[in-house]
C-alpha positions in Angstrom: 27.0 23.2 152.8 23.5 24.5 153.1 24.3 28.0 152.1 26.3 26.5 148.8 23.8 24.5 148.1 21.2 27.8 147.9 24.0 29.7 146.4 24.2 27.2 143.3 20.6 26.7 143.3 20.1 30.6 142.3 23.3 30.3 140.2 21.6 27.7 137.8 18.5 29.5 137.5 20.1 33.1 137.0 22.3 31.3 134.1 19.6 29.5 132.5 17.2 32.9 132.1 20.5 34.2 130.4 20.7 31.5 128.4 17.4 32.0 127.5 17.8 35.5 127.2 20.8 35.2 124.2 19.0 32.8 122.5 16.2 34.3 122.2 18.2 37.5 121.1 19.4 35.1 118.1 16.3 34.1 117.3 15.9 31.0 118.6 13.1 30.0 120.5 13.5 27.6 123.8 11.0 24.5 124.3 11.1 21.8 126.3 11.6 18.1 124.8 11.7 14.6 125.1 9.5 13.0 128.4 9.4 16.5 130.5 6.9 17.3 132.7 3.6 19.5 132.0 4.4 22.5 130.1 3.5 25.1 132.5 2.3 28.0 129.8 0.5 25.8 128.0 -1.3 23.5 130.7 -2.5 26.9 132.2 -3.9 28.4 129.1 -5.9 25.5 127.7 -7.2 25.1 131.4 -8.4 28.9 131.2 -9.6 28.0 127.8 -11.7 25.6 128.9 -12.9 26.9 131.9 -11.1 24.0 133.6 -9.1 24.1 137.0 -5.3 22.7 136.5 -6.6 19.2 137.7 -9.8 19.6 135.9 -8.2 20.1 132.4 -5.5 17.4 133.6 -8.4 14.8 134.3 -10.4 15.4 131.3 -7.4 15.2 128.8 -6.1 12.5 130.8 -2.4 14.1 130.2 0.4 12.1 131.4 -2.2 9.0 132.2 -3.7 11.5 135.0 -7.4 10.1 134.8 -8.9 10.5 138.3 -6.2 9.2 140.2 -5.8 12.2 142.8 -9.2 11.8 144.4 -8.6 8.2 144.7 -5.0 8.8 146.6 -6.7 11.8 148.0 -9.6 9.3 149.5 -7.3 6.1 150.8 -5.2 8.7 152.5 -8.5 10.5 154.0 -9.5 6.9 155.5 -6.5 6.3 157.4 -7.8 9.1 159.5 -4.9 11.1 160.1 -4.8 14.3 162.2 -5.7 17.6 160.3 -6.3 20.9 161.1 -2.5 21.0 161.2 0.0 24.0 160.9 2.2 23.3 158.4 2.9 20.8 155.6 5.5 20.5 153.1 5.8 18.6 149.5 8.2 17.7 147.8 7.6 17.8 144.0 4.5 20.4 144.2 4.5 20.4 140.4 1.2 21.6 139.3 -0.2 21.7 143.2 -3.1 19.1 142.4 -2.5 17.3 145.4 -2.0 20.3 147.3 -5.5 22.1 146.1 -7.3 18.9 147.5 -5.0 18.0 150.7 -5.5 21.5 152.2 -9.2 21.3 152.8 -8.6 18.6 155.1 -5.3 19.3 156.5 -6.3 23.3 156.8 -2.6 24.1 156.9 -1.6 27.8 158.2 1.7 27.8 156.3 2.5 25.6 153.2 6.3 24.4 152.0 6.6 23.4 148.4 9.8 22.5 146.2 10.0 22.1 142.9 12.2 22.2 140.2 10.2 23.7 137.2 10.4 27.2 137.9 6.9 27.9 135.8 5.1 25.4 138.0 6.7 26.6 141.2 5.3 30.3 140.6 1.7 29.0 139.4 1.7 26.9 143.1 3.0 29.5 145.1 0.1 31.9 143.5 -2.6 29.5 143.6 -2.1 28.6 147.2 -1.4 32.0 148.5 -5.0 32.9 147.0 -6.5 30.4 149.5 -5.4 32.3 152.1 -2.7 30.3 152.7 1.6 31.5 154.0 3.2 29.7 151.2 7.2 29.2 151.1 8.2 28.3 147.5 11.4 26.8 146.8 13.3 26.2 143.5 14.0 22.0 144.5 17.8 21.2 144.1 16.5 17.4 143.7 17.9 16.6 147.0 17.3 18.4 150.1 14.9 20.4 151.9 17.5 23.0 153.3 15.3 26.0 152.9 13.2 24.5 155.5 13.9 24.6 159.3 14.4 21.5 161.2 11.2 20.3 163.6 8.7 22.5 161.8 6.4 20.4 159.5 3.9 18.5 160.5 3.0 16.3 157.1 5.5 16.1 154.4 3.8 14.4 150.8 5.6 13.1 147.8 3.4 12.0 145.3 4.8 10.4 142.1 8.4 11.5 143.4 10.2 8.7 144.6 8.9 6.3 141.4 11.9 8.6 139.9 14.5 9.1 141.9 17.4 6.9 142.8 17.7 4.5 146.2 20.5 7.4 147.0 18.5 10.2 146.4 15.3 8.5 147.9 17.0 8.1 151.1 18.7 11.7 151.0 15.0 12.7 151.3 14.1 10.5 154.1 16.5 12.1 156.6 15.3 15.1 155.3 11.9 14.6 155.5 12.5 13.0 159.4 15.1 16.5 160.4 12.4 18.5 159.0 9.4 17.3 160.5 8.2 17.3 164.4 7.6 14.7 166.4 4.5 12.8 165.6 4.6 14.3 162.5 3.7 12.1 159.0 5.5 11.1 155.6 3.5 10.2 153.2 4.9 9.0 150.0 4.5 6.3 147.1 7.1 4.2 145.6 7.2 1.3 143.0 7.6 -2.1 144.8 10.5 -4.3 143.4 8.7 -7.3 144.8 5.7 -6.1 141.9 7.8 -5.9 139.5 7.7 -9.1 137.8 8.1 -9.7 133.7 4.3 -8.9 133.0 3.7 -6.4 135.1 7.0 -4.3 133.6 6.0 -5.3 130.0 1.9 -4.2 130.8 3.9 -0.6 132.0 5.6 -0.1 128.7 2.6 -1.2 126.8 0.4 1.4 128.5 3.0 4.0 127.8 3.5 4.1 123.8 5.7 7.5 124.5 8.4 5.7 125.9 8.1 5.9 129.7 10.7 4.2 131.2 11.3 6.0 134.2 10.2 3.6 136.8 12.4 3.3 139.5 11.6 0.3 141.7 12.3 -0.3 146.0 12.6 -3.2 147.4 10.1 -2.7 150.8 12.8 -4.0 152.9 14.8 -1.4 151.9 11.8 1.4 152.4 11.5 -0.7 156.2 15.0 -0.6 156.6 15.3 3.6 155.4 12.5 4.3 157.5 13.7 2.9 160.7 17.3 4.4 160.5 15.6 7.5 159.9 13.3 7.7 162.8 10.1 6.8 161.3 7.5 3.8 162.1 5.4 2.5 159.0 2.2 3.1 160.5 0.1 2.5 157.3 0.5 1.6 153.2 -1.8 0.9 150.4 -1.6 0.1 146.5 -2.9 3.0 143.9 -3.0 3.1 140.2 -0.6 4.3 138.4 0.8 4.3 134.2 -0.8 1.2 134.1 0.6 -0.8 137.1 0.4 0.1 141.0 2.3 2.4 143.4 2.7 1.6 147.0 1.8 4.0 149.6 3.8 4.3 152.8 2.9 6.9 155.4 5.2 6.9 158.0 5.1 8.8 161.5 8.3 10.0 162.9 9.0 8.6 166.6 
């Protein structure tokens, strides 16, 4: 299953550069649309621009409602006082590696895993990182599984703004994942939306906030997370509330037993 699962993986993407190939042969031009994430070519040029790093241009433009938000997630995780100096982490979702860039200097990883589905983004983080010094394994994200990645070899797996996204199904594909992947003691640190939160004016402030049409949120009941994390190995060992579009994610990080 693991092999087929690579196997389509690299299928979709050689198909879609020949798609992109023939259509650009016709004279057609491809661009992403609707509520995508961060266009890659562009982000990275008006960052150079600028003189900006990826999460300074990000910040400053407030793209996608990004305001400062890192540093604080960045901070409340730094205060739980978790171990660093580890060697290895893993996220899931490394997108444009903001939370990576800052997580490193504390965690001082030898080797990095990243997934991702945006193929742009995935070859900006895996050059970026690398350029720290840094073994970096990137991997073109199937939105499901980390099967690139060998079992009992991570020792922090992060999804930030992941799991607000993906389906109960999905969410909990991830967790077994995240728990086959990772060694004993290791963390998993995530943030979901809470459906306990997620009363009338709390939704209606999120689609206020977000005039583009955001409606992605996907929301977890925290007996459910309590309830995945146990089947899966894991003890809550911390949580905390950040901003985010407007409303509030929930933290969990949870340590596998």
């Amino acid at each position: 299953m693991k092999f087929r699962s690579r196997v389509f993986s690299k299928l979709s993407i050689h198909y879609l550069r020949i798609t992109k190939y023939i259509l650009r042969r016709m004279g057609y031009r491809v661009v992403p649309t609707g509520l995508g994430y961060f266009d890659a070519a562009a982000v990275i040029e008006e960052a150079k621009k600028r003189g900006l790093s990826i999460c300074e241009y990000l910040e400053e433009s407030n793209l996608g409602s990004v305001g400062s938000r890192r540093d604080l997630v960045v901070g409340l995780i730094e205060q739980c006082h978790l171990q660093s100096n580890v060697d290895s982490i893993l996220e899931i979702g490394s997108g444009t590696c903001m939370f990576l860039e800052k997580l490193i200097k504390s965690d001082k990883p030898v080797s990095v895993d990243m997934y991702e589905p945006d193929i742009p983004w995935l070859s900006y983080g895996k050059q970026a990182i690398s350029s720290l010094g840094i073994k970096v394994n990137a991997w073109p994200s199937d939105g499901r599984s980390l099967d690139r990645t060998a079992s009992q070899s991570i020792d922090k797996v992060y999804a930030h703004g992941v799991f607000v996204y993906t389906t109960a199904l999905r969410t909990c594909g991830y967790f077994m994942e995240a728990s086959r992947v990772l060694k004993s003691g290791g963390l998993f640190i995530f943030d979901v939306f809470i459906a306990e939160k997620a009363i009338c004016e709390v939704i209606e402030r999120f689609r206020l906030s977000n005039p583009d049409g955001y409606d992605f949120p996907v929301f977890m009941h925290s007996n459910w997370i309590t309830s995945a994390a146990h089947s899966c190995g894991f003890e809550i060992i911390n949580r905390f509330d950040t901003p985010y579009h407007g409303i509030n994610t929930t933290y969990f990080i949870l340590q596998k037993k």
